[in-house]
C-alpha positions in Angstrom: -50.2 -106.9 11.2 -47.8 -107.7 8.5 -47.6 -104.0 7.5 -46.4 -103.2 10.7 -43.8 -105.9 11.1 -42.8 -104.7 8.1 -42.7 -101.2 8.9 -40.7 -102.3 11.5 -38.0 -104.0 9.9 -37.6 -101.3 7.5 -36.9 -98.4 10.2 -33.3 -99.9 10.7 -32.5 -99.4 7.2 -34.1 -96.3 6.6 -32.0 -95.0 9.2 -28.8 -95.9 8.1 -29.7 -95.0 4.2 -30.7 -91.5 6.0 -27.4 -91.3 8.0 -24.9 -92.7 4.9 -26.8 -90.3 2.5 -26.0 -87.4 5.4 -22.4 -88.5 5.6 -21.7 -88.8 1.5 -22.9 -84.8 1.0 -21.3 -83.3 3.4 -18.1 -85.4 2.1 -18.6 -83.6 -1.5 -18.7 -80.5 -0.4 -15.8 -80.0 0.8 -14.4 -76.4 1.1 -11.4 -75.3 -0.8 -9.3 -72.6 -1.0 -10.1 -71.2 -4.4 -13.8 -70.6 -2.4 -12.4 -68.2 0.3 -10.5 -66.1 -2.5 -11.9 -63.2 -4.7 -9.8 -61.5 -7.3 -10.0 -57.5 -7.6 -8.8 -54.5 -9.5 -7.1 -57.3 -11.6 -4.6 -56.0 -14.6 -1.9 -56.6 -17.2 0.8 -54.6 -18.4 1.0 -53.9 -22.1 4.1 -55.2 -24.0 5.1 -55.9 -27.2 7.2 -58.6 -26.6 9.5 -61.0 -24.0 7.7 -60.4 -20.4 5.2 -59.2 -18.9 3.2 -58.7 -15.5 -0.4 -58.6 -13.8 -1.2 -57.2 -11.0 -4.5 -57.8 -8.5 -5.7 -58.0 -4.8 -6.4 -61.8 -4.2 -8.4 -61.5 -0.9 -8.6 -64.6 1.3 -12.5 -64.3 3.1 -12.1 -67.6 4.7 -10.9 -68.8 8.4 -7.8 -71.0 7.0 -4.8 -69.3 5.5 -4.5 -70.5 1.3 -1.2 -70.9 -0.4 -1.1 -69.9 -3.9 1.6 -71.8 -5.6 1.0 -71.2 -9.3 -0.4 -69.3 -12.0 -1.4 -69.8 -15.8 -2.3 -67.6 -19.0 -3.0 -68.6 -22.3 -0.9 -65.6 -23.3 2.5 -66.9 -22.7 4.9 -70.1 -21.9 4.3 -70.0 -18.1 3.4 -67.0 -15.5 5.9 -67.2 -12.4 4.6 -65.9 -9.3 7.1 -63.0 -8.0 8.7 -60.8 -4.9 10.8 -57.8 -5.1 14.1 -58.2 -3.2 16.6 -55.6 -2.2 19.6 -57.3 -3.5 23.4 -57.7 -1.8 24.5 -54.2 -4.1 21.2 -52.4 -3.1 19.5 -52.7 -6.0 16.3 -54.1 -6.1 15.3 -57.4 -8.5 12.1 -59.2 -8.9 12.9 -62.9 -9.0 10.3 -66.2 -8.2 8.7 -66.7 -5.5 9.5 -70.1 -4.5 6.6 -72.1 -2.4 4.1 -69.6 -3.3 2.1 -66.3 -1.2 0.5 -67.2 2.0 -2.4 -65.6 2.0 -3.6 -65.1 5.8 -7.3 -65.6 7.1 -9.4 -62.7 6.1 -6.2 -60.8 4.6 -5.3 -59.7 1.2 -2.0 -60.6 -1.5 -1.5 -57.4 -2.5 -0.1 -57.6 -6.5 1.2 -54.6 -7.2 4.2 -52.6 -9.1 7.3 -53.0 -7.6 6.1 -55.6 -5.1 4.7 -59.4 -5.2 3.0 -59.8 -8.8 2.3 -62.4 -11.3 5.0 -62.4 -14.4 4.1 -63.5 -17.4 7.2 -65.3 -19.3 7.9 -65.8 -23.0 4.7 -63.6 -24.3 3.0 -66.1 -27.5 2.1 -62.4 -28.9 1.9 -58.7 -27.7 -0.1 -57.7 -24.7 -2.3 -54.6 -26.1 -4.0 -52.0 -24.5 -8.0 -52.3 -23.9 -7.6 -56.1 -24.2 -7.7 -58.9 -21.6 -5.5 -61.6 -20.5 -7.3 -64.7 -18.8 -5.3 -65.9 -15.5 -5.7 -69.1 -13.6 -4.8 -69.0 -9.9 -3.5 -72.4 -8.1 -3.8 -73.1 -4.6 -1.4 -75.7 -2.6 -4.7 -78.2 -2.0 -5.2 -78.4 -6.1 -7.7 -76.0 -6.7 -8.1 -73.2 -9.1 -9.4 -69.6 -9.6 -9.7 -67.9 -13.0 -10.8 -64.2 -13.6 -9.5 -61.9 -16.4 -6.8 -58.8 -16.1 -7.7 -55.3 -18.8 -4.1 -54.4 -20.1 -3.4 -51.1 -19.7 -0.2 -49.1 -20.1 2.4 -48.5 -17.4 6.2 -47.6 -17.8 6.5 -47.8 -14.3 8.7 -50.0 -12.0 11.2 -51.4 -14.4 13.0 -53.7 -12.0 15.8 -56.2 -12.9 15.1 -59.6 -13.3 17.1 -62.5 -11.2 16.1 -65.9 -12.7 18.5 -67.5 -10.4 21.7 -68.0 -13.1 23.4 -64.7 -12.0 21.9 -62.6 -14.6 20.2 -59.6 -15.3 17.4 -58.6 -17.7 15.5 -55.5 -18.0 11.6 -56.4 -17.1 
């Protein structure tokens, strides 16, 4: 009989052990938006010097829209995230993207030449063709994606650079 009094007494707290346990795993998983994003056909412009740029599809699988609001590479100072504009005088100029790529539910950033792309800044050393170049993606809610870009060779798309100061660099 004293078995099942204490059988008894112990249901209560087996079922609130059960239902905190329940409640604490679901509360560390929680989804983020590097987990909707895959990174494809990912790659780096060769360059000797100065600047540089990578270029990808960053594909959002997931039901919320992400934000990517930064980038990193071990290769130089700081990697902006970039548009191409058509400026007042008709020319076009990459500049920085300010509050990052929206990256619709189940919709793709396009990086590409001459549009939205990754740019690396201050190059620690030349970018060479046949090797890679790690990139880190950051997302508005903190987290991160990493994959790596081939360099490869491309003269193409030699926009002008607007870092905001009214000048004009060569990129």
């Amino acid at each position: 009989m004293l078995r099942g009094i204490a059988a008894v007494a112990a249901a209560p707290l087996l079922l609130l052990l059960t239902v905190t346990l329940g409640c604490s795993v679901e509360e560390t998983s929680a989804h983020t938006a590097a987990d909707s994003v895959t990174v494809t056909e990912q790659w780096a412009k060769a360059a000797d010097s100065g600047m540089s740029a990578a270029f990808a599809e960053v594909r959002n699988s997931g039901g919320q829209p992400v934000t990517l609001v930064s980038a990193s590479s071990p290769v130089s100072a700081r990697v902006e995230l970039h548009e191409v504009v058509t400026g007042a005088d008709g020319a076009t100029v990459m500049r920085q993207k300010h509050g990052g790529f929206v990256i619709t539910a189940g919709e793709a950033l396009e990086l590409e030449p001459g549009g939205a792309h990754l740019m690396f800044m201050d190059l620690h050393g030349p970018l060479r063709t046949g090797s890679e170049a790690p990139i880190t993606l950051g997302f508005d809610d903190g987290s991160t994606i990493t994959f790596t870009a081939g360099v490869r060779d491309f003269s193409g798309n030699q926009e002008n650079y607007d870092p905001g100061h009214g000048e004009e660099h060569s990129g």
